[in-house]
NUKEPA-558229 format. One record per residue (C-alpha): residue in one letter; x, y, z; residue number from 1. Coordinates in steps of 0.25 Angstrom, whole numbers, always signed. Example, Ala and Ser with C-alpha at 12.3 -4.5 7.8 and 13.67 -1.06 7.14 Angstrom:
2
type = a | x = +49 | y = -18 | z = +31 | seq = 1;
type = s | x = +55 | y = -4 | z = +29 | seq = 2;
END
This chain:
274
type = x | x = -61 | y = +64 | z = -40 | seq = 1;
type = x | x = -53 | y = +57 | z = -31 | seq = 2;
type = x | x = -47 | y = +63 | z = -17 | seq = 3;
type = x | x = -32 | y = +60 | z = -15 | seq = 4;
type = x | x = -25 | y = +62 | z = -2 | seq = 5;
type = x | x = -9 | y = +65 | z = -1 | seq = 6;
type = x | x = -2 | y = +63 | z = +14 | seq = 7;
type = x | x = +7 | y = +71 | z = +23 | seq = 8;
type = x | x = +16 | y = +64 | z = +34 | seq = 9;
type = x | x = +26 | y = +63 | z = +44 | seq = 10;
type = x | x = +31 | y = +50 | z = +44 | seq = 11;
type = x | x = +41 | y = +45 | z = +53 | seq = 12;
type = x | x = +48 | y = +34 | z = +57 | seq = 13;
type = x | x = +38 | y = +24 | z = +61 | seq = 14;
type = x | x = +28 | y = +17 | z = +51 | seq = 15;
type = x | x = +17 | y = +14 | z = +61 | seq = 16;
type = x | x = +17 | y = +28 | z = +63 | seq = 17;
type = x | x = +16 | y = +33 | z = +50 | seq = 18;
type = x | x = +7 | y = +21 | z = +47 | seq = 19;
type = x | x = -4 | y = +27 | z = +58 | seq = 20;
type = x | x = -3 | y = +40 | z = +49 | seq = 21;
type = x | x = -3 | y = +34 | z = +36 | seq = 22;
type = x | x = -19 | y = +27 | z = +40 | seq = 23;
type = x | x = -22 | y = +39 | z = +46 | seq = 24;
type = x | x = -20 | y = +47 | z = +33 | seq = 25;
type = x | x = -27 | y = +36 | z = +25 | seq = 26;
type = x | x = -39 | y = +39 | z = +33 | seq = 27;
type = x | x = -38 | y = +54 | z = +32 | seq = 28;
type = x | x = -36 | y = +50 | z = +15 | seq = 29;
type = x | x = -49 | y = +42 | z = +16 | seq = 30;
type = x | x = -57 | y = +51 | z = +24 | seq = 31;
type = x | x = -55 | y = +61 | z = +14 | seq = 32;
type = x | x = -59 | y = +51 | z = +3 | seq = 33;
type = x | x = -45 | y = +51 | z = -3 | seq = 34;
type = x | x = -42 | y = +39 | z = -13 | seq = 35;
type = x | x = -27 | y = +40 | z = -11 | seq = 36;
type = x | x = -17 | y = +44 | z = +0 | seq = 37;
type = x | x = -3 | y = +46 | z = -5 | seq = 38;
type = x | x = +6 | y = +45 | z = +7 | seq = 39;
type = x | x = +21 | y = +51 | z = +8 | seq = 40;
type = x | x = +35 | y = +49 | z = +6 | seq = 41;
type = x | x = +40 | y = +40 | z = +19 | seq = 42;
type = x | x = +25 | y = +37 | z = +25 | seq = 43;
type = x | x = +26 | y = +25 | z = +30 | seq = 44;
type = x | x = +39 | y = +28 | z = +37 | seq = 45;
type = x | x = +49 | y = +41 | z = +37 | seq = 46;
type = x | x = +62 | y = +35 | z = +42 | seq = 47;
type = x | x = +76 | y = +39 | z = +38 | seq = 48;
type = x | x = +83 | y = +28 | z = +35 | seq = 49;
type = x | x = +73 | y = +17 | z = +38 | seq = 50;
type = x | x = +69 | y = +14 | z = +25 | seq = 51;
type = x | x = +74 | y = +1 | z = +22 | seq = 52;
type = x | x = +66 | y = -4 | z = +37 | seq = 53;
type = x | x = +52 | y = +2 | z = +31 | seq = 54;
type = x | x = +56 | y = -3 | z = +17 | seq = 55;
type = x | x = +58 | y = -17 | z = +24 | seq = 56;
type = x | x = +43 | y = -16 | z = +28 | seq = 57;
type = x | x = +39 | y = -10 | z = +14 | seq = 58;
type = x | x = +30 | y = -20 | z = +10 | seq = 59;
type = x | x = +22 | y = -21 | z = +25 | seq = 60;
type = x | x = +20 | y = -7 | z = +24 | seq = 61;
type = x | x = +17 | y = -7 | z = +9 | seq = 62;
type = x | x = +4 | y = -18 | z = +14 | seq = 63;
type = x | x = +0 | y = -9 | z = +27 | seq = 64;
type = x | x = -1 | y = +2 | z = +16 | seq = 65;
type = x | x = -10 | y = -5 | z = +8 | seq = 66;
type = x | x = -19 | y = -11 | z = +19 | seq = 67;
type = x | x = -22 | y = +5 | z = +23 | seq = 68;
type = x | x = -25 | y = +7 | z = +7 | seq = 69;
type = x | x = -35 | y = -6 | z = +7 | seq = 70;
type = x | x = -40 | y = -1 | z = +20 | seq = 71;
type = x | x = -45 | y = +13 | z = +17 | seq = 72;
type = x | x = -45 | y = +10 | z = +2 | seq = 73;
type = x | x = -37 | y = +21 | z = -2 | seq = 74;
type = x | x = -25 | y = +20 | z = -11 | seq = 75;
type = x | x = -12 | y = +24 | z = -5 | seq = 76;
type = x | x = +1 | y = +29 | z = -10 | seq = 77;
type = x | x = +11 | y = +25 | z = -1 | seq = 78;
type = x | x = +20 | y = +36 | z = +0 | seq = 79;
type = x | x = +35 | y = +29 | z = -1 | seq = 80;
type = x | x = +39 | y = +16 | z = +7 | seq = 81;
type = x | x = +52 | y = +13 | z = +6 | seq = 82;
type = x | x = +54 | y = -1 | z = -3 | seq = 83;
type = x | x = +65 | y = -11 | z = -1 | seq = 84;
type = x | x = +62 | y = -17 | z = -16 | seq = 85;
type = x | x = +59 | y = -12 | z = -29 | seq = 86;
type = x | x = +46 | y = -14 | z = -37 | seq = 87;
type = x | x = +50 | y = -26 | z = -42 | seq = 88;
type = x | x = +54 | y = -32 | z = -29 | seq = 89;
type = x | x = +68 | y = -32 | z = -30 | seq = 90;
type = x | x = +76 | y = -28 | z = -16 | seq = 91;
type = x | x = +84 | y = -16 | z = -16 | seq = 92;
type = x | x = +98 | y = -21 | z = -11 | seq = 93;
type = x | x = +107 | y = -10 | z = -8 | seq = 94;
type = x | x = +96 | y = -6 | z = +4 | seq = 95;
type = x | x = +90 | y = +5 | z = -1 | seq = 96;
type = x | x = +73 | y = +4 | z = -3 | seq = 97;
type = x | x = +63 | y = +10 | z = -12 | seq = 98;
type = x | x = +55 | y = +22 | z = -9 | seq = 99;
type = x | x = +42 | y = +17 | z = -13 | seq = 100;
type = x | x = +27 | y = +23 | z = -15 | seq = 101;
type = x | x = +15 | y = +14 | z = -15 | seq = 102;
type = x | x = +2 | y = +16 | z = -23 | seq = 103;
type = x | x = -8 | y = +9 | z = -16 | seq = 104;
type = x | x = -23 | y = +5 | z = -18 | seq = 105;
type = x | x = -34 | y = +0 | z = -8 | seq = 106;
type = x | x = -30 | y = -14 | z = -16 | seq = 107;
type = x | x = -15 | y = -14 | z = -17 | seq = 108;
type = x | x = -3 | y = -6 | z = -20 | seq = 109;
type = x | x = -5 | y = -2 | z = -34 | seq = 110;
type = x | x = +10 | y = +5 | z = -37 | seq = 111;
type = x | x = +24 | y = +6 | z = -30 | seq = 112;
type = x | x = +33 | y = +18 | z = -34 | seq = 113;
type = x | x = +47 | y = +19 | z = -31 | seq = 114;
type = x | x = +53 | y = +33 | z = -29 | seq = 115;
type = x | x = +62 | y = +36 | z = -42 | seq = 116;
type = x | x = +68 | y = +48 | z = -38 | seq = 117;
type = x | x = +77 | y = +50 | z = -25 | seq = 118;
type = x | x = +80 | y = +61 | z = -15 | seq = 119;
type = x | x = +95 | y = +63 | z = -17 | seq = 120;
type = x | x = +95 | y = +77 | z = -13 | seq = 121;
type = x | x = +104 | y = +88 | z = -1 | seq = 122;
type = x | x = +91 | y = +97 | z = +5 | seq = 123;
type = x | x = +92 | y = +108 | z = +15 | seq = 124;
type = x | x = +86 | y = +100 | z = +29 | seq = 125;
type = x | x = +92 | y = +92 | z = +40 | seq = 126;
type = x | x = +92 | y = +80 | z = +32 | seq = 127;
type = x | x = +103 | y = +87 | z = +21 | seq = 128;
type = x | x = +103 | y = +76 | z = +11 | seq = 129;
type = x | x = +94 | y = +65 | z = +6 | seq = 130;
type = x | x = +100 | y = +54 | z = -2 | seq = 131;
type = x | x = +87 | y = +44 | z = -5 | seq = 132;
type = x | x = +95 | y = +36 | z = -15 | seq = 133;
type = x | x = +105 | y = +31 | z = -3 | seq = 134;
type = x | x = +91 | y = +24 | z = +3 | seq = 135;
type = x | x = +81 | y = +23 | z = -9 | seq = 136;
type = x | x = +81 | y = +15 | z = -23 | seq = 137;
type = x | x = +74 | y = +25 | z = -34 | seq = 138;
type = x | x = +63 | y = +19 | z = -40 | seq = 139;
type = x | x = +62 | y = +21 | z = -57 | seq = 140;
type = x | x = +48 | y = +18 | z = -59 | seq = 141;
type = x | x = +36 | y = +26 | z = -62 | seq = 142;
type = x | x = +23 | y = +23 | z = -56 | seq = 143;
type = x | x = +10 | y = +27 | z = -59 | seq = 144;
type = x | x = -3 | y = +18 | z = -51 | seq = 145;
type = x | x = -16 | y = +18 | z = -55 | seq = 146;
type = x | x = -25 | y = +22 | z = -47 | seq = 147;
type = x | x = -41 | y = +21 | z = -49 | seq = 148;
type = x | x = -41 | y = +38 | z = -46 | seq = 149;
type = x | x = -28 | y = +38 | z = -55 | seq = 150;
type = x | x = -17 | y = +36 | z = -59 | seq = 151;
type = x | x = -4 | y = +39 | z = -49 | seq = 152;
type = x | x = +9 | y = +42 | z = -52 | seq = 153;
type = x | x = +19 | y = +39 | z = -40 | seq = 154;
type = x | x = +29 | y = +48 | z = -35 | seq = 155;
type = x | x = +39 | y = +50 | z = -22 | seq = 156;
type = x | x = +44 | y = +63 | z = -16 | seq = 157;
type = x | x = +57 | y = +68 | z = -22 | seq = 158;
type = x | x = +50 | y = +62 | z = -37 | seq = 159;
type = x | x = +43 | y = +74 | z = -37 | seq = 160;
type = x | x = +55 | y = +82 | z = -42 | seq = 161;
type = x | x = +54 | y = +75 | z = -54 | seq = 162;
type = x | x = +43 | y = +78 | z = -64 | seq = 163;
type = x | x = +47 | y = +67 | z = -75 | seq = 164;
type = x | x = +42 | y = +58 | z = -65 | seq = 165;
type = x | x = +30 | y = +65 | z = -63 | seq = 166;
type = x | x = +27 | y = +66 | z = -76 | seq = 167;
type = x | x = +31 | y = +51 | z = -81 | seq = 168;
type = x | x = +21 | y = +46 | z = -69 | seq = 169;
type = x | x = +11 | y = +57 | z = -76 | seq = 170;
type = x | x = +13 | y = +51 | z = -89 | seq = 171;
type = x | x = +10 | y = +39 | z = -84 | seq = 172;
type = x | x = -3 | y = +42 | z = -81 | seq = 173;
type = x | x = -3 | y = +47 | z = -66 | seq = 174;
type = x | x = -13 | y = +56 | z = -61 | seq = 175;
type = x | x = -8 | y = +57 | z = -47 | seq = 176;
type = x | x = +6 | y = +58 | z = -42 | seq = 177;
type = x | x = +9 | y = +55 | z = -30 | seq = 178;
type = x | x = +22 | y = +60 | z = -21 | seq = 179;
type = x | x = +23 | y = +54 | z = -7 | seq = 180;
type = x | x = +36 | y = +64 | z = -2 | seq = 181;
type = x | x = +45 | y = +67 | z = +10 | seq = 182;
type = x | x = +50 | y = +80 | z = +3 | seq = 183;
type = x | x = +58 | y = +87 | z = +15 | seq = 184;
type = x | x = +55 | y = +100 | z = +19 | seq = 185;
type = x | x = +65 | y = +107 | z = +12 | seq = 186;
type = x | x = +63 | y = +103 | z = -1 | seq = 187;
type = x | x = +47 | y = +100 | z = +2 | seq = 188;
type = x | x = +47 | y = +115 | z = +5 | seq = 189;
type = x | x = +52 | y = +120 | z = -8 | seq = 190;
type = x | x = +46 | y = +111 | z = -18 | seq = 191;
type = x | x = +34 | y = +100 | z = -13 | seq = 192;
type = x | x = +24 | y = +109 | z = -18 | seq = 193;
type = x | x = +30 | y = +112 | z = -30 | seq = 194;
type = x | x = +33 | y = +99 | z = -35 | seq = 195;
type = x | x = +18 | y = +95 | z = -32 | seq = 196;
type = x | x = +13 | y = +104 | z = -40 | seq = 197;
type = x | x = +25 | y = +103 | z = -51 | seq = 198;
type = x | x = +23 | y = +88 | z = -52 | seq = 199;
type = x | x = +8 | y = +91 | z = -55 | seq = 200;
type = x | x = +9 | y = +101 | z = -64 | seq = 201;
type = x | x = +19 | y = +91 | z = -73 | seq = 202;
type = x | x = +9 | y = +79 | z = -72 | seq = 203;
type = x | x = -2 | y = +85 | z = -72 | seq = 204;
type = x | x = -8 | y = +74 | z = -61 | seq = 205;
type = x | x = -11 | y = +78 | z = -46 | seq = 206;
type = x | x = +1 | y = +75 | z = -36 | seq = 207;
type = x | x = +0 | y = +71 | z = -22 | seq = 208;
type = x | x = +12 | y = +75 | z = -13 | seq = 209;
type = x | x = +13 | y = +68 | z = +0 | seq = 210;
type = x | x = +22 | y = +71 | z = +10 | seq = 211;
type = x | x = +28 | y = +68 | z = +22 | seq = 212;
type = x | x = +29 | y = +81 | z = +32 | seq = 213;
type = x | x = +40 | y = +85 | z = +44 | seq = 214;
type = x | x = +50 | y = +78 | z = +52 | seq = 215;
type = x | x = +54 | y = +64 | z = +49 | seq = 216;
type = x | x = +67 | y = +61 | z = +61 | seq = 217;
type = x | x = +74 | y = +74 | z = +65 | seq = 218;
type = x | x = +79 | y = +78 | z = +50 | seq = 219;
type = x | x = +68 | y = +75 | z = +41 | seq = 220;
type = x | x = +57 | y = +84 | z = +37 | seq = 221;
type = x | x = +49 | y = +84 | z = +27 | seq = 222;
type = x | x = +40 | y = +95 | z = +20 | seq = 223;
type = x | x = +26 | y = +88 | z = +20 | seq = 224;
type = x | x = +14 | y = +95 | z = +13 | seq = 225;
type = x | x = +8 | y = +85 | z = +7 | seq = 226;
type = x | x = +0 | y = +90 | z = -6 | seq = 227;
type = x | x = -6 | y = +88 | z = -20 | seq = 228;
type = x | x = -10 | y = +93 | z = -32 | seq = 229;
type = x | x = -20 | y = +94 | z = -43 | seq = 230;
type = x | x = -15 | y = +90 | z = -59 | seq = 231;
type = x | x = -13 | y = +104 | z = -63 | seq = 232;
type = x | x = -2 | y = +104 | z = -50 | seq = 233;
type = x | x = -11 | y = +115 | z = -42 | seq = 234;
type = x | x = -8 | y = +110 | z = -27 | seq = 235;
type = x | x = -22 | y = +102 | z = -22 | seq = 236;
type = x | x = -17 | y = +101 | z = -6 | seq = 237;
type = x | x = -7 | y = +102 | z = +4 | seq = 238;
type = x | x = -5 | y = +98 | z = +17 | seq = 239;
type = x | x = +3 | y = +112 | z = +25 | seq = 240;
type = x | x = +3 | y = +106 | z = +38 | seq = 241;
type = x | x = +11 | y = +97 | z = +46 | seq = 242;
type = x | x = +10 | y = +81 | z = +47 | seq = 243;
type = x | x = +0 | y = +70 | z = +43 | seq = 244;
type = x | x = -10 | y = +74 | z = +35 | seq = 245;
type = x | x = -16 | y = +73 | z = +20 | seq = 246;
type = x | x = -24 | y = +79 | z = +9 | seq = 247;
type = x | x = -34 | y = +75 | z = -1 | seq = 248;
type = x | x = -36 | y = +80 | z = -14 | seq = 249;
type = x | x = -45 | y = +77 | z = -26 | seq = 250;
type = x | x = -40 | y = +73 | z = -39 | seq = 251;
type = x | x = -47 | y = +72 | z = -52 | seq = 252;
type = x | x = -43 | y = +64 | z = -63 | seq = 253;
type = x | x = -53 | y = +70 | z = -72 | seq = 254;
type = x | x = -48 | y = +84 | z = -68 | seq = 255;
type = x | x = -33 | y = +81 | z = -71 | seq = 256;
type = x | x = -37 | y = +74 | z = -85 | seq = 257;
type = x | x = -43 | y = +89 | z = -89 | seq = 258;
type = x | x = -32 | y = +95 | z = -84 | seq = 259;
type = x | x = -20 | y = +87 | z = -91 | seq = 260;
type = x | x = -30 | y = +88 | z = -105 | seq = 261;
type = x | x = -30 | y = +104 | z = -102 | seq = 262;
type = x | x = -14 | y = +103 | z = -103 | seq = 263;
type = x | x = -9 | y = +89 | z = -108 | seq = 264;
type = x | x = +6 | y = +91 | z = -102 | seq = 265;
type = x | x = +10 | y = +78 | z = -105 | seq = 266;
type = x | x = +4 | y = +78 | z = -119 | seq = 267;
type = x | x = +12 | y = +91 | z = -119 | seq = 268;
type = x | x = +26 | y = +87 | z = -114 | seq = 269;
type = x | x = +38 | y = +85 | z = -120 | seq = 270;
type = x | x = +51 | y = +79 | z = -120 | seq = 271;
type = x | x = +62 | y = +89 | z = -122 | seq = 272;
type = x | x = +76 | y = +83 | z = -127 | seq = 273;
type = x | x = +85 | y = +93 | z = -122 | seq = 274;
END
């Protein structure tokens, strides 16, 4: 049995900030005993167009991040960072960055994920339209780390509309997926849940679902409740109020093996040419 917690902020503009409540919900995670704590989209700093200024200071941030994990000997995952390179080191020149999650251990960083799919979509708040491709390079790999609790399959936000990814990082071998969000309200208030819970149900691993929660500047709010579930997708936890906080849940590895031999999906599925 290992406990996991799962993060809910409201970031804003300064990183010193944010940092302060980042350590704060470390200690709240290891008080509880948790192995892990998986922060949210933006954690480190929720800046409309400031990207490429926090990108600058990626790899800074990427070391203070893995001096708190050493420190309380807790692996971490690093919500999204905004990267100004690609994995293998290459610079992205026409000035967009990378959105970036971190798998972190009390040793090192174990794993770096780059957000594949982007929020190009027109929703019903102040904001109207968000075009993440004019700012953000998609990634295109799959990443699953390993963990000695198990095995992690790396998510962000909008991937969760996508259960091919889901269930590629499953068939990977991931026991836990991760989803560090900035869902806004609108569309956080209609489908969050739902997704949690869907993305589960696919996979058959447990899903943690952090979130960012509120006002971010004058037009930007998010939905928040931060939440997880168990590998048959019933929901474990989640946070109702508003502001900084987190949960802890329990996962099983040995649970979820009875329950994926009790209905073997993946043995099960197949590809339908249509």
């Amino acid at each position: 049995m290992t406990l996991l917690s799962v993060a809910q902020m409201n970031s804003q503009n300064e990183i010193e900030d944010n940092f302060m409540v980042i350590e704060s919900l470390i200690q709240q995670s290891k008080a509880n005993s948790a192995e892990l704590v998986v922060f949210p989209e933006n954690f480190v700093c929720f800046a409309a167009g400031k990207q490429r200024e926090t990108a600058a200071q990626f790899e800074s941030i990427q070391q203070r991040l893995e001096q708190l994990a050493h420190q309380y000997n807790i692996w971490i995952i690093a919500g999204t960072l905004p990267c100004p390179y690609r994995p293998d080191g290459s610079i992205i020149e026409d000035g967009r960055v990378r959105t970036v999650s971190l798998c972190i251990s009390p040793e090192r960083t174990e794993a770096r994920y780059d957000k594949i799919h982007l929020f190009d979509v027109q929703v019903g708040d102040a904001v109207g339209g968000y075009q993440e491709s004019k700012f953000f390079e998609p990634g295109n790999d799959v990443v699953v780390a390993k963990t000695p609790f198990g095995n992690i399959g790396l998510m962000v936000c909008y991937d969760l509309r996508f259960p091919e990814l889901a269930l590629t990082l499953r068939q990977q071998g991931a026991h836990i997926l991760t989803a560090p969000a900035a869902f806004t309200y609108t569309t956080g208030q209609m489908h969050w849940q739902l997704l949690l819970q869907a993305r589960a149900l696919d996979t058959q691993c447990t899903v943690l679902g952090a979130a960012q929660q509120g006002w971010h500047g004058e037009k930007r709010q998010t939905w928040g409740h931060a939440a997880a579930t168990n590998s048959r997708g019933q929901l474990l936890d989640i946070i109702n109020a508003e502001g900084a906080q987190l949960i802890t849940v329990n996962f099983d590895l040995a649970e979820q093996q009875k329950i994926r031999e009790s209905m073997p999906l993946m043995q099960h599925r197949k590809l339908l040419q249509l």
